[in-house]
C-alpha atoms as one frame of an Amber mdcrd trajectory, in Angstrom:
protein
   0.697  23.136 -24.464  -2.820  22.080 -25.899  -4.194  18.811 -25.611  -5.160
  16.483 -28.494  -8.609  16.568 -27.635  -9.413  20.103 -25.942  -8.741  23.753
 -27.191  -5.238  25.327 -25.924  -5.132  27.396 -22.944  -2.719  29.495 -21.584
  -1.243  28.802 -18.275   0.860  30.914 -15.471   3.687  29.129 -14.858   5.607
  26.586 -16.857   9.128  24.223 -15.601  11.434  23.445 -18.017  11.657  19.420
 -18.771  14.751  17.881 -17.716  14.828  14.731 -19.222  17.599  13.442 -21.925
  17.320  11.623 -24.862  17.070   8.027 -22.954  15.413   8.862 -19.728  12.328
  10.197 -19.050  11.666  13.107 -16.570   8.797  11.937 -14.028   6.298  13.927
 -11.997   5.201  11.289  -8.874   1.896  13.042  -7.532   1.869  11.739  -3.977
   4.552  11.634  -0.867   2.462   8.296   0.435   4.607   5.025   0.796   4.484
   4.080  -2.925   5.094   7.283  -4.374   8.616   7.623  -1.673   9.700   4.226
  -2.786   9.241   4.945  -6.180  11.384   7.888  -6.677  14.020   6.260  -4.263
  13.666   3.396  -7.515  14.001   6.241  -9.959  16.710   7.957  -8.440  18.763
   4.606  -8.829  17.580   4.297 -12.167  19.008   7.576 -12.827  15.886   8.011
 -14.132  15.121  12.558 -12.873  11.836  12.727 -10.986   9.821  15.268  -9.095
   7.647  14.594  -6.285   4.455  16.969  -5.614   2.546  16.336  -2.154  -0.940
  18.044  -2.082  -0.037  18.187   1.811   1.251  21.784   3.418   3.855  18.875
   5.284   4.596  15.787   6.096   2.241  13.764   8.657   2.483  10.353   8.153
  -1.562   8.972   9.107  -1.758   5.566  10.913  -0.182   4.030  13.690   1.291
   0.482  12.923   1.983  -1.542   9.880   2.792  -5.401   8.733   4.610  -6.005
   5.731   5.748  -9.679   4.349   7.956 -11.412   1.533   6.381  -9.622  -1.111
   8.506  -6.587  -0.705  11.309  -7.167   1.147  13.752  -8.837  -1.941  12.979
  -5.000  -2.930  13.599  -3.181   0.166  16.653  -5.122   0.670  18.215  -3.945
  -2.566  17.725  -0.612  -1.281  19.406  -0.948   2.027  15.968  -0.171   3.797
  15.016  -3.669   4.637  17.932  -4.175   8.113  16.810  -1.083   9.020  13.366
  -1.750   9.041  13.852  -5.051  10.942  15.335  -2.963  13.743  11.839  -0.832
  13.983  10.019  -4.510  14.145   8.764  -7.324  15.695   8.280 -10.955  14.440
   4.927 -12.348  13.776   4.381 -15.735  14.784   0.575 -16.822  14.903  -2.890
 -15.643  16.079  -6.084 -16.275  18.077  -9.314 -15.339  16.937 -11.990 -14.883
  19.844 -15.913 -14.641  20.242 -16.816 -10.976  21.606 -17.111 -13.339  25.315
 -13.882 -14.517  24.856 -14.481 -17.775  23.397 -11.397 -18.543  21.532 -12.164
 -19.792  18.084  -8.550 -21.078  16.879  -5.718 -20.074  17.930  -2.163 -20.796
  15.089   0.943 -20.330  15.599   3.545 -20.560  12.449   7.101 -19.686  11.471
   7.114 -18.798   8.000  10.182 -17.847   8.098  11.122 -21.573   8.170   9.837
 -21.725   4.199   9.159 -17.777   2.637  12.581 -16.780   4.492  11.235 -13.907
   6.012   9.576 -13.144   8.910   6.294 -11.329   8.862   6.749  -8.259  10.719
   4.949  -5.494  12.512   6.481  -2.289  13.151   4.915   1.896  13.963   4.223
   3.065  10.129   6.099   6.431  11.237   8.822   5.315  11.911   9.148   3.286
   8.329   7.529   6.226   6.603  10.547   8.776   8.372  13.291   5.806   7.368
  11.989   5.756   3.352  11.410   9.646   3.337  15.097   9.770   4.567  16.157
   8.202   1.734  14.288  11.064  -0.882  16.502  14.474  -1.149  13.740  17.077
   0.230  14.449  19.219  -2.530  12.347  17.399  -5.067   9.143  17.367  -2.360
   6.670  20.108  -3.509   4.220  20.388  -0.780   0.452  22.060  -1.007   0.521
  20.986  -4.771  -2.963  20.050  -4.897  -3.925  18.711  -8.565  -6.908  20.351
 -10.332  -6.103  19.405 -13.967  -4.194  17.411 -16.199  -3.208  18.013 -19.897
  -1.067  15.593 -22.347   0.001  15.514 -25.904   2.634  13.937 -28.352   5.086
  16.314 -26.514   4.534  15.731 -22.843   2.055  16.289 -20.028   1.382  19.134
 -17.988  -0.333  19.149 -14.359  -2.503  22.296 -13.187  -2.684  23.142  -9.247
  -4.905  24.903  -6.768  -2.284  27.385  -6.261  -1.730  28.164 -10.213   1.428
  26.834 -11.072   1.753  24.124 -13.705   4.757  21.829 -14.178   5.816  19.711
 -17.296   6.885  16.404 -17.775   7.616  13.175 -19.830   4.942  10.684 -17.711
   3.277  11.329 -14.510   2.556   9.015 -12.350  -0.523   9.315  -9.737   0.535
   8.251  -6.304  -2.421  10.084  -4.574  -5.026   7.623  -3.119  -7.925   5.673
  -3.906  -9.534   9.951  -4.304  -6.461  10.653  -6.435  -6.555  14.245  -8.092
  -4.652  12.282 -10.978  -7.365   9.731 -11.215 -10.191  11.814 -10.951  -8.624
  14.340 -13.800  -7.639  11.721 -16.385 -11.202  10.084 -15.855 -12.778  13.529
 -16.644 -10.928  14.026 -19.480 -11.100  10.324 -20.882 -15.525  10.171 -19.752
 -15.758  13.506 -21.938 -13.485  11.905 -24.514 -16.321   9.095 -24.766 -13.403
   6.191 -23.933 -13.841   5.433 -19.863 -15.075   2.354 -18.868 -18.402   3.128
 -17.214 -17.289   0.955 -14.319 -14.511   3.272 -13.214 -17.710   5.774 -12.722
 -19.147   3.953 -10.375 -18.858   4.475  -6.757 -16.531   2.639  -3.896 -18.050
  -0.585  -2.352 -18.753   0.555   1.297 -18.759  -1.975   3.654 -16.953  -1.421
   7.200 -16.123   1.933   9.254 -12.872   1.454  11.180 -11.553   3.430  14.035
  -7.809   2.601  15.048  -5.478   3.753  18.097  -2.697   2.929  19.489  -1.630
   3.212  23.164   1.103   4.480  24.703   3.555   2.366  27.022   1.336  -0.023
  29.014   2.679  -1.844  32.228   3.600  -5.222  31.149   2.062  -6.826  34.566
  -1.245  -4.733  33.934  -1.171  -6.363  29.875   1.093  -9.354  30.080   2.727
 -10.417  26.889   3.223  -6.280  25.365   6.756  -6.688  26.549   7.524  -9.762
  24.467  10.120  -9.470  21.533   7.091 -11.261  19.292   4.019 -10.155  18.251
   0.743 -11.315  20.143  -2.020 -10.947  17.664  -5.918 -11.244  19.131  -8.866
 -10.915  16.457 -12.571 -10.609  17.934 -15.490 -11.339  16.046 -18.495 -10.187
  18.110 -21.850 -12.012  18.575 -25.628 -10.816  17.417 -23.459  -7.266  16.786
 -22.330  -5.497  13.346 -19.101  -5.291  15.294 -15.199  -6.888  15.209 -12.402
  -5.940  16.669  -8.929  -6.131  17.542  -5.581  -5.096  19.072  -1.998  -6.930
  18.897   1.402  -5.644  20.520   3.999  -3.501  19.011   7.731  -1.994  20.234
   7.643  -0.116  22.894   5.287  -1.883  25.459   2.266  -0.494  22.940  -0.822
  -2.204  21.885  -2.343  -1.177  18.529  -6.280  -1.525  18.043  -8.857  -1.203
  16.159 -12.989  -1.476  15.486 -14.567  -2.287  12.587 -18.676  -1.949  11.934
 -19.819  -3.981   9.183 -22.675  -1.931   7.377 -24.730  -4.601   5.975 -26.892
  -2.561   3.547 -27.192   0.771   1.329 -29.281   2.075   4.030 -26.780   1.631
   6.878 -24.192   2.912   4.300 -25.959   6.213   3.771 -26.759   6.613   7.321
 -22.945   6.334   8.580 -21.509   7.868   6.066 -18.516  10.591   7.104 -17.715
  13.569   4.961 -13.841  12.277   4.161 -13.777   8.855   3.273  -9.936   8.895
   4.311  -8.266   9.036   7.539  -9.124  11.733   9.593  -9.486  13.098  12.914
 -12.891  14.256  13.202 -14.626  13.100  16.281 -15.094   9.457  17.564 -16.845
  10.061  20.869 -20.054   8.273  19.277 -18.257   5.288  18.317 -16.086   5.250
  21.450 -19.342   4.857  23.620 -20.792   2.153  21.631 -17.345  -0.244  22.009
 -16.115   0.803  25.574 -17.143  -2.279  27.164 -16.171  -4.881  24.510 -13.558
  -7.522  26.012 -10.191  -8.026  24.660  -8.366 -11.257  25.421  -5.478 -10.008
  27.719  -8.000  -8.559  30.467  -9.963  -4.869  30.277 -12.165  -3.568  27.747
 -11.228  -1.665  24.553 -12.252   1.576  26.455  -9.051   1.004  28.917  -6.845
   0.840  25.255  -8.647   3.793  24.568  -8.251   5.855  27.270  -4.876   5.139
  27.098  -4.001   6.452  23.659  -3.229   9.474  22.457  -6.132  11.449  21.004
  -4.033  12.392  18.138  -3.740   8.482  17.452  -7.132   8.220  17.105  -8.435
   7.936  13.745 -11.466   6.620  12.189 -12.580   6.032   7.807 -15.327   4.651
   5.860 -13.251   0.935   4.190 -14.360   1.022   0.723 -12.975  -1.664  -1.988
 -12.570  -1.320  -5.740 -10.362  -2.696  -8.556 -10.062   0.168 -11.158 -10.066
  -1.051 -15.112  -8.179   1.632 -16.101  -4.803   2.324 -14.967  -3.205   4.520
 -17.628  -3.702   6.790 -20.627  -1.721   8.596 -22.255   1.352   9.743 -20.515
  -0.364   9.108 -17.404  -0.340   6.200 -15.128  -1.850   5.344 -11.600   0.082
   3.381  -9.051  -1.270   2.310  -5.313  -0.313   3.937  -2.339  -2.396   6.568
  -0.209  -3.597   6.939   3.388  -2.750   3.901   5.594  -5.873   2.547   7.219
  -5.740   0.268  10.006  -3.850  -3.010  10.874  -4.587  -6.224   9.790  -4.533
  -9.732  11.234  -4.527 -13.381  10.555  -6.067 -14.950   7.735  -6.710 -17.690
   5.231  -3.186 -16.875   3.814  -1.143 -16.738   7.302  -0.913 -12.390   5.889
  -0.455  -9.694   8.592  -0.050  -6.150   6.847  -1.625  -2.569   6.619  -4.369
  -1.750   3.923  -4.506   1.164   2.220  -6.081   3.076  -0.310  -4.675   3.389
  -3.807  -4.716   4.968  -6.632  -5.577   1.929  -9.214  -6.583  -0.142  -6.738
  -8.189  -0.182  -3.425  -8.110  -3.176  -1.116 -10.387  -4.228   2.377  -8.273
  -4.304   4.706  -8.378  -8.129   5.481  -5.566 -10.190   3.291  -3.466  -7.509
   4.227  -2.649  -6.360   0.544  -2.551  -2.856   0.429   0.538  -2.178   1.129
   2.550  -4.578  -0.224   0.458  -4.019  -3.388   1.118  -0.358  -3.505   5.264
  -0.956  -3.191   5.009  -3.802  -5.749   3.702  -1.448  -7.960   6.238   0.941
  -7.536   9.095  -1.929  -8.477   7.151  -2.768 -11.321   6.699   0.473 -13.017
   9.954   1.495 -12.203  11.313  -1.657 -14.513   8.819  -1.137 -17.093  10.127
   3.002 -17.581  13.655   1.870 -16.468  12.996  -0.798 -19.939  11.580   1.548
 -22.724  12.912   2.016 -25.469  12.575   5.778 -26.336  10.556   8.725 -24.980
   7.530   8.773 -27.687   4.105   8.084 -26.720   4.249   4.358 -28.394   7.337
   3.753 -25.922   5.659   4.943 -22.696   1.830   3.107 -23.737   3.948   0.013
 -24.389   5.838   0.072 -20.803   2.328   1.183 -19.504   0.642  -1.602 -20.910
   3.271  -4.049 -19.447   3.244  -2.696 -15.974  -0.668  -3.435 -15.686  -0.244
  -6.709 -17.816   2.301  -8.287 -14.918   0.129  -6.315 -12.364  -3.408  -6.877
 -12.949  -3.954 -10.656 -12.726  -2.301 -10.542  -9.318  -4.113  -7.572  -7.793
  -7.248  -9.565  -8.974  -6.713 -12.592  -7.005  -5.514 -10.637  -4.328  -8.802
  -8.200  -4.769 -10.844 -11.489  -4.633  -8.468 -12.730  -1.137  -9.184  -9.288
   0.516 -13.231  -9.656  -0.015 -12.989 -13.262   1.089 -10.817 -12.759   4.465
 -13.146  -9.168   5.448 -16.269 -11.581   5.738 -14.351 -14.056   7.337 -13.041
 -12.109   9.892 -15.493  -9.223  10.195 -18.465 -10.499   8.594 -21.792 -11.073
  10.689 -23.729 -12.567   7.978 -24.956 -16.270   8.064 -22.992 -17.043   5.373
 -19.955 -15.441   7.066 -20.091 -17.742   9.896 -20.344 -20.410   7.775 -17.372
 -19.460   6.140 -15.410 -19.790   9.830 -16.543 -22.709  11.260 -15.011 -24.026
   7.669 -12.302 -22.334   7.760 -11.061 -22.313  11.385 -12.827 -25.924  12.312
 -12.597 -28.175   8.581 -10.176 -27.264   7.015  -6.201 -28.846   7.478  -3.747
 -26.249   8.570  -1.556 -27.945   5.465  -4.005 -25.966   3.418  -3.742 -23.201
   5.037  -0.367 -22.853   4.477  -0.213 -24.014   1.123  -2.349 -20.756   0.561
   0.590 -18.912   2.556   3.295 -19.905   0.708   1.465 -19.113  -3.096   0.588
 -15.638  -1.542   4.749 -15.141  -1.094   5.677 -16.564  -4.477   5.385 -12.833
  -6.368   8.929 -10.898  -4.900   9.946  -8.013  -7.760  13.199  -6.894  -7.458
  14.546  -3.781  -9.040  16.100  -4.918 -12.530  18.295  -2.095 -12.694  20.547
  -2.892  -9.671  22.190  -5.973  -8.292  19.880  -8.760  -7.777  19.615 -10.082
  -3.721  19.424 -13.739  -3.202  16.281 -15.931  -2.865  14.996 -16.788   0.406
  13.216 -19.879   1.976  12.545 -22.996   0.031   8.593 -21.651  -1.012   8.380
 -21.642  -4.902   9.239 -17.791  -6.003   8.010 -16.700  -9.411  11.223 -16.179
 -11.638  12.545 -12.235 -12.363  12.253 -10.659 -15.821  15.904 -10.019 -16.313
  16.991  -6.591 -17.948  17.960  -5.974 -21.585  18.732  -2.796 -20.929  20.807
  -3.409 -17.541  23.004  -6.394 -19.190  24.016  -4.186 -21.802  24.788  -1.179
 -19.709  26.794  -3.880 -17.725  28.953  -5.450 -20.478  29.448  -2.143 -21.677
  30.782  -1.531 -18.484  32.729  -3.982 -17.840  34.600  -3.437 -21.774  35.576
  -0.132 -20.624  37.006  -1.557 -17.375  38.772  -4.016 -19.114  40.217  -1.336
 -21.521  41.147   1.060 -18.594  43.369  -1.996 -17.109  44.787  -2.958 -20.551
  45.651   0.749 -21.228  47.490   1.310 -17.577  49.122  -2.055 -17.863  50.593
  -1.178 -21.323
């Protein structure tokens, strides 16, 4: 295959395409959340996919995870959402503490009452192991790391570190905010004169995290980890760069984590780890700086720590950025990559895991990332599940709709994450400012106002039966299916001439 705008080349190994003359065949780069839920999607689009995982196996990264409304209409289509409830526990409010243990505010809230769904925390393992159930392991290609990228009229063509190439109709990078897909369709498209020149530019750094989670803990030592809710504690620490914060999950376990706001290009530099995704390289310097720091049900965070695993023990630079360009060609970037650390309250009453994506990368304050990276995976999977054909004006046409009912969103959100990271980790003037405002001025009507728009976006698959509305919050209407009614009435006609034909 050669390229429309580079020589051809010969390659080693070549799979044959397996799409038909309505359905696409789909390489997902990436085995992260997004990328799992996606072919799960595709697979009841009976739309053929292949899955290729840069990893030697899977080793789901990070210990706990929130999700909320925003994806759970999906999951529930899918049969994933009871089980995931079983794995979780309720959220129902939050305190937020000086580092002496000065409580700020402290909320409590059902939304349930008006979204219809709890929030809920759960151990991301365990939801990673239920969704990866769901994906035959046959179509997982592990330690397919991707080097290069080629596309034309005909299809597109991936190149790996170990050689082998594989063939497709689109391919979709699932891979992280330091996506191989990313990174190879910007190289081609900055050569080709026609990348934005603000895709070049770097990731806005602006916290290091570190995040554990204990084992079982003795409910009289760390009263409340036995509860059947979720106790959520945020600590904003005084004349330091540092927050923290820990909150209960199932099994008696507290999850924590530290965050060091680096206030300047200089600090930046100076802290800056080789990997900028979760890892395991060595904490002890951190550790001894935040040993003594109080947490709110008695102890220090160096009692948490000493009481989690080491394995659990992970730390990352938290970089933002909202990507311009999230397709070209036959290629198309959807969130989803390492899960970073757990979230807590904010503005918008939002308790969920960030993580970094592919088209998008998120702070990990609003608690977006996640439920942005499996939005996108509903979304795209309507917009291929829609198209009309399999030429290149078919897929840059259900391309251009994914980011056109994507985009606006993730920028509000975008604006949200910024907005809640200085509120609750910020150490700035202006940042403390923004709390006494926030926690002190402002009516908790507001505040949940906020909530409820935050819940109004819910995509549902169009390609399978729609699940009923929750909660009396405002939800933004579903684009129905063209294609899906009239694979339906079709349906149903030869039904009703398979009765008419055994009753004559």
């Amino acid at each position: 295959m050669s390229s429309d705008d580079e020589p051809s080349v010969k390659y080693p190994s070549q799979l044959p395409r397996f799409s038909d003359d309505r359905n696409p065949h789909v390489m997902i780069v990436g085995a992260g959340l997004a990328g799992l839920l996606f072919a799960i999607l595709l697979d009841q689009a009976n739309i053929p996919y292949e899955i290729y995982e840069r990893a030697k196996e899977v080793k789901p990264l990070g210990a706990v995870m929130t999700l909320n409304a925003g994806v759970f209409p999906a999951l529930e289509q899918l049969g994933l959402y009871e089980e995931l409830v079983k794995l979780s526990l309720p959220v129902t409010g939050t305190s937020v503490f000086h580092g002496d243990m000065k409580e700020i505010i402290s909320l409590k809230t059902k939304v349930a009452d008006v979204i219809g769904y709890d929030h809920i925390v759960f151990p991301r393992p365990e939801f990673y192991d239920l969704v990866l159930s769901r994906v035959p392991r046959e179509k997982i290609h592990f330690s397919k790391k991707v080097m290069s990228l080629e596309q034309n009229k005909e299809g597109v063509m991936i190149r790996c570190s170990d050689g082998t190439t594989y063939h497709g109709d689109i391919l979709v990078g699932a891979d992280g905010a330091y996506s191989g897909v990313r990174q190879a369709l910007y190289k081609r498209m900055d050569k080709a004169g026609i990348l934005p020149s603000s895709d070049l530019d770097e990731l806005k750094k602006g916290y290091i995290c570190m995040v554990g989670t204990t084992g079982p803990l003795d409910p009289v030592k760390y009263p409340g980890v036995e509860r059947n809710d979720a106790s959520i504690y945020q600590i904003v620490g005084r004349n330091s760069n540092y927050s923290w914060s820990v909150f209960t999950i199932p099994g008696n376990r507290i999850c924590w984590s530290v965050k060091l706001q680096l206030l300047t290009v200089e600090e930046a530099t100076q802290y800056k780890f080789r990997n900028s995704e979760w890892g395991s390289d060595s904490s002890d310097p951190m550790i001894k700086e935040v040993r003594n720091f109080l947490i709110p049900m008695g102890g220090t965070m160096g009692d948490l720590i000493d009481s989690s695993p080491r394995e659990s023990i992970s730390r990352v630079f938290l970089e933002d950025k909202l990507f311009d360009t999230w397709h070209h060609g036959r290629t198309v970037l959807i969130g989803d990559g390492p899960h970073i650390h757990l979230i807590h309250f904010t503005l918008f009453h939002l308790f969920a895991i960030a993580t970094v994506q592919a088209a998008h990368k998120l702070l990990p304050s609003a608690g977006l990332g996640a439920v942005t990276a499996m939005q996108d995976a509903v979304v795209l999977a309507n917009c291929i599940y829609e198209m009309k054909g399999l030429t290149p004006e078919d897929i840059n046409e259900a391309f251009v709709e994914f980011k056109n009912e994507r985009y606006p969103k993730l920028q509000a959100q975008y604006a949200a994450s910024q907005t809640t990271a200085n509120l609750l980790y910020g150490q700035g003037w202006l940042d403390k400012i923004l709390r006494m405002v926030v926690f002190n001025i402002l009516p908790e009507s507001f505040k949940l106002k906020g909530a409820y728009k935050g819940m109004e976006f819910r995509p549902q698959a169009s390609f399978i039966p729609q699940v009923s509305i929750r909660g009396t919050a405002p939800v933004l209407p579903q684009k129905p299916s063209l294609r899906y009614q009239a694979e339906q009435a079709k349906f149903k006609g030869e039904q009703a001439l398979a009765l008419k034909s055994v009753v004559v």
